[in-house]
TORMAR-898626 format. One line per 5 residues: number of its first residue (from 1); their letters; for each residue x, y negated, z negated of N, C-alpha, C. Coordinates in steps of 0.05 Angstrom, whole numbers. Layout:
N
NUM) a) X:Y:Z:X:Y:Z:X:Y:Z | ...
This chain:
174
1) xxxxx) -275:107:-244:-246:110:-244:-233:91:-223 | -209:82:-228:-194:59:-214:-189:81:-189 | -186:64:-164:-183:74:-144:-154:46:-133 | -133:64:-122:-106:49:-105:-100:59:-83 | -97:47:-69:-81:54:-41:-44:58:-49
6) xxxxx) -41:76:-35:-8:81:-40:-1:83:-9 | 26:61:4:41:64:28:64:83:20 | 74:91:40:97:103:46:125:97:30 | 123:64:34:159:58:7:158:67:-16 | 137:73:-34:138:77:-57:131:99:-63
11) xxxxx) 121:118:-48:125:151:-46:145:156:-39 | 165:148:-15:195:160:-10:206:149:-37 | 203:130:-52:216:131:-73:210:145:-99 | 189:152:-99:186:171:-122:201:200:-113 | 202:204:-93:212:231:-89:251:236:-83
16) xxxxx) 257:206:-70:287:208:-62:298:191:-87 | 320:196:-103:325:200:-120:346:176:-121 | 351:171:-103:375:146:-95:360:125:-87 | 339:120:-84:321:101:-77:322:84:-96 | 324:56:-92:329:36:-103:310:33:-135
21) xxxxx) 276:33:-110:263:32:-134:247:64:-144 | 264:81:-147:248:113:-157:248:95:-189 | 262:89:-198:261:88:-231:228:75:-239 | 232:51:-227:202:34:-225:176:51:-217 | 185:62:-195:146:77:-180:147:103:-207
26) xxxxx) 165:111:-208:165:133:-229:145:122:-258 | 161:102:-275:154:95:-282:119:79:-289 | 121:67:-270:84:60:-259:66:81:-265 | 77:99:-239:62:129:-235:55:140:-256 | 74:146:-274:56:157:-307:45:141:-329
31) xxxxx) 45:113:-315:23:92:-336:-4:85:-320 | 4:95:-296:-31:99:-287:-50:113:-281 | -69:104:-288:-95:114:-300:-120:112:-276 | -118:127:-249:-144:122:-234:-130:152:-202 | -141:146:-184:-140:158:-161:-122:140:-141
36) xxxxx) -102:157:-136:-87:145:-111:-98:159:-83 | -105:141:-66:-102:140:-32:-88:131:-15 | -87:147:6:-65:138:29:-75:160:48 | -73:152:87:-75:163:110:-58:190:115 | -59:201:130:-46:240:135:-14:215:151
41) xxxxx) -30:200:168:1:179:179:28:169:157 | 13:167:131:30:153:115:43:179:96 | 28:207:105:41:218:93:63:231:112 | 53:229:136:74:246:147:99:224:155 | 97:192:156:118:182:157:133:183:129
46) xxxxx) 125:184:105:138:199:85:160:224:86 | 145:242:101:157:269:110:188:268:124 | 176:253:136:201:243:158:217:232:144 | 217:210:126:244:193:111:249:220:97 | 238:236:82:242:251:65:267:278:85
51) xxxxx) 270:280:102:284:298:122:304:303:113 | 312:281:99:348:298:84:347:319:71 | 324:331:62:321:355:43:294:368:40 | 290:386:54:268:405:55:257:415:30 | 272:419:10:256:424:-18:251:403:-33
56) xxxxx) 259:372:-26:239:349:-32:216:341:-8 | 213:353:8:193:349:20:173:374:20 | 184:388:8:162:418:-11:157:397:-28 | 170:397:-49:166:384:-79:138:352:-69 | 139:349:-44:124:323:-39:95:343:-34
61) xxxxx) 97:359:-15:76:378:-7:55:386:-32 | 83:397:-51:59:410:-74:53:387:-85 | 67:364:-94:45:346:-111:23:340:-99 | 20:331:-72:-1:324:-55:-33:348:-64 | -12:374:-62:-34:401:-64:-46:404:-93
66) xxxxx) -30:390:-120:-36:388:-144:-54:365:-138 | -65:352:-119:-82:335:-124:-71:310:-144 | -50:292:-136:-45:273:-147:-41:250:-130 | -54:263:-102:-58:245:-83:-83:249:-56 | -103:234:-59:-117:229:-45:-112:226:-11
71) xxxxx) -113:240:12:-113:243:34:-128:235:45 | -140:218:64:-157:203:72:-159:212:107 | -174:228:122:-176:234:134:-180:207:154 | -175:202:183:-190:186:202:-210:202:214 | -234:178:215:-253:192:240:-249:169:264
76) xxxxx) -274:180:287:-270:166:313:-279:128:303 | -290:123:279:-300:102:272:-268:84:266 | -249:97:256:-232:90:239:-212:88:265 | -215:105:286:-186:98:310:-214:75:321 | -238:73:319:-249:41:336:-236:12:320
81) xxxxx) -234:16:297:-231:-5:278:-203:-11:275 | -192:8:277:-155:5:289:-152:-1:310 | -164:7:333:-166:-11:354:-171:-44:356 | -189:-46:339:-204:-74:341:-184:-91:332 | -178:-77:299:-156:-98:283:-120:-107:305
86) xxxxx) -112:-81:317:-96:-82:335:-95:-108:354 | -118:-105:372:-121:-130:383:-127:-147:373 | -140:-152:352:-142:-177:338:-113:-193:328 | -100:-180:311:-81:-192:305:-55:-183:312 | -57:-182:349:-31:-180:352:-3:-195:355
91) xxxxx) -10:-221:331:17:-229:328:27:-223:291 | 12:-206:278:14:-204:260:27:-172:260 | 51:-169:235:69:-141:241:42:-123:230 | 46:-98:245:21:-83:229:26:-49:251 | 35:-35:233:38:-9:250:14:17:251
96) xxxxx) 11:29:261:-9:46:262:-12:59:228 | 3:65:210:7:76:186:-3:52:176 | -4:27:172:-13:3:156:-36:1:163 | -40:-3:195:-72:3:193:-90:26:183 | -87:43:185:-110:67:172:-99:60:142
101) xxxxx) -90:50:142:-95:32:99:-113:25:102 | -113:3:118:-127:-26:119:-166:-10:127 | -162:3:141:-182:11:137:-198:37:123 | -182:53:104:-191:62:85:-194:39:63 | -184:20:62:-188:-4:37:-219:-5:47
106) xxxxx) -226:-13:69:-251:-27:78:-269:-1:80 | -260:23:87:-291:47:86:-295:53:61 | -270:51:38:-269:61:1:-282:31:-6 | -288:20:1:-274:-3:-13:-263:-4:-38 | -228:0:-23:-207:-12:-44:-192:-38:-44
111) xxxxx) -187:-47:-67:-179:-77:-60:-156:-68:-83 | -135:-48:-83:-111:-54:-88:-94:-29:-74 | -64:-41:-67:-52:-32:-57:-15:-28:-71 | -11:0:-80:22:0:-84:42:-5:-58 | 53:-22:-51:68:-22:-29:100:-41:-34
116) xxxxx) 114:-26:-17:148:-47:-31:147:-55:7 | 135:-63:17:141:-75:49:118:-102:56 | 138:-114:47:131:-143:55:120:-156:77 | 109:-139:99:91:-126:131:62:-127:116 | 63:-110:98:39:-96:102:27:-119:72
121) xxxxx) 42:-123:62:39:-137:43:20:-173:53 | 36:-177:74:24:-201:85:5:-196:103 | 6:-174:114:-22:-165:129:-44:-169:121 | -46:-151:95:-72:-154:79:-85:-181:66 | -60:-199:61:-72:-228:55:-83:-242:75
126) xxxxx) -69:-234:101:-80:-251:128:-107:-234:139 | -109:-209:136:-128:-204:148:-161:-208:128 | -154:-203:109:-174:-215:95:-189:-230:85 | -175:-263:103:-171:-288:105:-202:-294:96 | -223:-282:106:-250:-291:113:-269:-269:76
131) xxxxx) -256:-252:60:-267:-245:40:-268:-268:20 | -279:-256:6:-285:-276:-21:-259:-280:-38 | -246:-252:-41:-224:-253:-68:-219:-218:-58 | -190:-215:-64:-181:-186:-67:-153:-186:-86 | -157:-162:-85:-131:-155:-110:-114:-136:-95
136) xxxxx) -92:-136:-99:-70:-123:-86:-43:-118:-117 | -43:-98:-119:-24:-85:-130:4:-88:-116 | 19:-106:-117:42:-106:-103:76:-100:-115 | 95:-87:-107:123:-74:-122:139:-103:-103 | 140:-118:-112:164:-140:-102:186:-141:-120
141) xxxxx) 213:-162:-108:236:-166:-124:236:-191:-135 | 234:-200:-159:233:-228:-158:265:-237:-153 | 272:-267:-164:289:-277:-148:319:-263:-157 | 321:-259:-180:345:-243:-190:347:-211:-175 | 320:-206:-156:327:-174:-147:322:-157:-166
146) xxxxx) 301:-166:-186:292:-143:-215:271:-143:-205 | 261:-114:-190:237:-103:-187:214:-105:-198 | 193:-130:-192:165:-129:-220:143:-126:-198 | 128:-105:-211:92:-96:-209:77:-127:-209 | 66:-135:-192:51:-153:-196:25:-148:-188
151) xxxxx) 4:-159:-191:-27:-156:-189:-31:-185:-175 | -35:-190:-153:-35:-213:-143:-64:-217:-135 | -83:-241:-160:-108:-253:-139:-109:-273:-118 | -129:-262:-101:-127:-286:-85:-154:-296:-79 | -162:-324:-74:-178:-336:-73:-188:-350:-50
156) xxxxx) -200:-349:-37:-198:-377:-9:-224:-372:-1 | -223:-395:24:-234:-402:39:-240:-393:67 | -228:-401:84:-228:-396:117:-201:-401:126 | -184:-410:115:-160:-420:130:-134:-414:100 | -117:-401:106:-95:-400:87:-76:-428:89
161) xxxxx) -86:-459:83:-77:-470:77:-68:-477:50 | -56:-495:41:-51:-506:13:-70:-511:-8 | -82:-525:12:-114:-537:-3:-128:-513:0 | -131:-499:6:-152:-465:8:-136:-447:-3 | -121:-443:-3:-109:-415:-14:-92:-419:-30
166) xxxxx) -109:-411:-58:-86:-400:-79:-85:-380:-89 | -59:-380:-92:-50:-353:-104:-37:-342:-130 | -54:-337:-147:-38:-331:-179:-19:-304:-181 | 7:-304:-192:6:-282:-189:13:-271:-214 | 9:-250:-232:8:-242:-260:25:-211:-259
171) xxxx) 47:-219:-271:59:-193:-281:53:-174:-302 | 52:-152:-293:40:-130:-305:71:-110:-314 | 79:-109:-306:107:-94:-312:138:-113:-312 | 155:-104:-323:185:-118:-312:195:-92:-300
C-alpha cells in the first residue's frame, strides 16, 4: 500500500473551510488510495491554526481516531537526527515540525510528501541532494494561481546545478 507524508497546510485546509485550498486537499483526499503520515508536532501545530473553533478541532481529533491518519511517534534516535539535520543545514528554512517529516521519510522510507509550503518543499530537494532519485507529492500554484497536484522527480548528482539537476515535473490533477 502507498505510503505519504502529510504537513500541516493541507490538513488546516481540509478542515477550515475558508481555506484557499480546502476544495483541492478535499478533493485529492478522496482519490487517494494508500496511508497518510505525519509527526504528533504537525498535528498539534494543526490544532493550533485550527483554534478558531473547537468543534473543528474535535472534527480533526476524530478523523485522526478513525484512523485516516498515521501518527508517527519520535524516539530519542529521531530528536539525534533532528539535531544533526539542524546543524547541518542551518542556512536552510526548516522548523522543528518539518524536521520530524524529514525524518519519518528516512525511518518509513517515504519518498512522497502532501505539502502547500514552499520551506519544506525546498528542504527536501536540498537535503536529499546526495540520494539517487525521490518523489515528492507537491500542492503548488502554477503561474495563473490555479492550484495543481504535482508529482515532482528528481534526479542528480552531488551538486544541484543545471548540468546535475533535473527536474520533471508531471501533473496529476488541475
Amino acid at each position: 500500500m502507498k505510503s505519504t507524508l502529510i504537513d500541516a497546510g493541507p490538513l488546516i485546509a481540509l478542515f477550515d473551510k475558508d481555506d484557499k485550498y480546502h476544495e483541492k486537499i478535499k478533493e485529492f483526499l478522496k482519490e487517494y488510495h494508500g496511508r497518510l503520515y505525519t509527526s504528533w508536532p504537525v498535528i498539534t501545530e494543526v490544532l493550533h491554526m485550527l483554534d478558531f473553533n473547537v468543534e473543528v478541532q474535535i472534527d480533526f481529533l476524530k478523523w485522526i481516531r478513525k484512523g485516516a491518519l498515521n501518527a508517527v511517534s519520535l524516539t530519542k534516535e529521531s530528536i539525534t537526527r533532528i539535531i544533526n539535520l539542524s546543524r547541518k543545514y542551518l542556512d536552510v528554512p526548516m522548523d522543528f515540525s518539518d524536521a520530524t517529516l524529514i525524518v519519518i521519510s528516512e525511518t518509513k522510507n517515504i519518498k512522497e510528501i502532501i505539502s502547500i509550503d514552499a520551506d519544506l518543499y525546498n528542504f527536501y530537494i536540498y537535503i536529499y541532494i546526495e540520494m539517487l532519485e525521490m518523489n515528492i507529492c507537491k500542492m503548488c500554484s502554477n503561474i495563473n494561481k490555479n492550484l495543481r497536484l504535482f508529482r515532482g522527480l528528481y534526479r542528480y548528482n552531488k551538486y544541484p546545478d543545471t548540468s546535475e539537476f533535473q527536474v520533471m515535473l508531471h501533473g496529476i490533477a488541475n
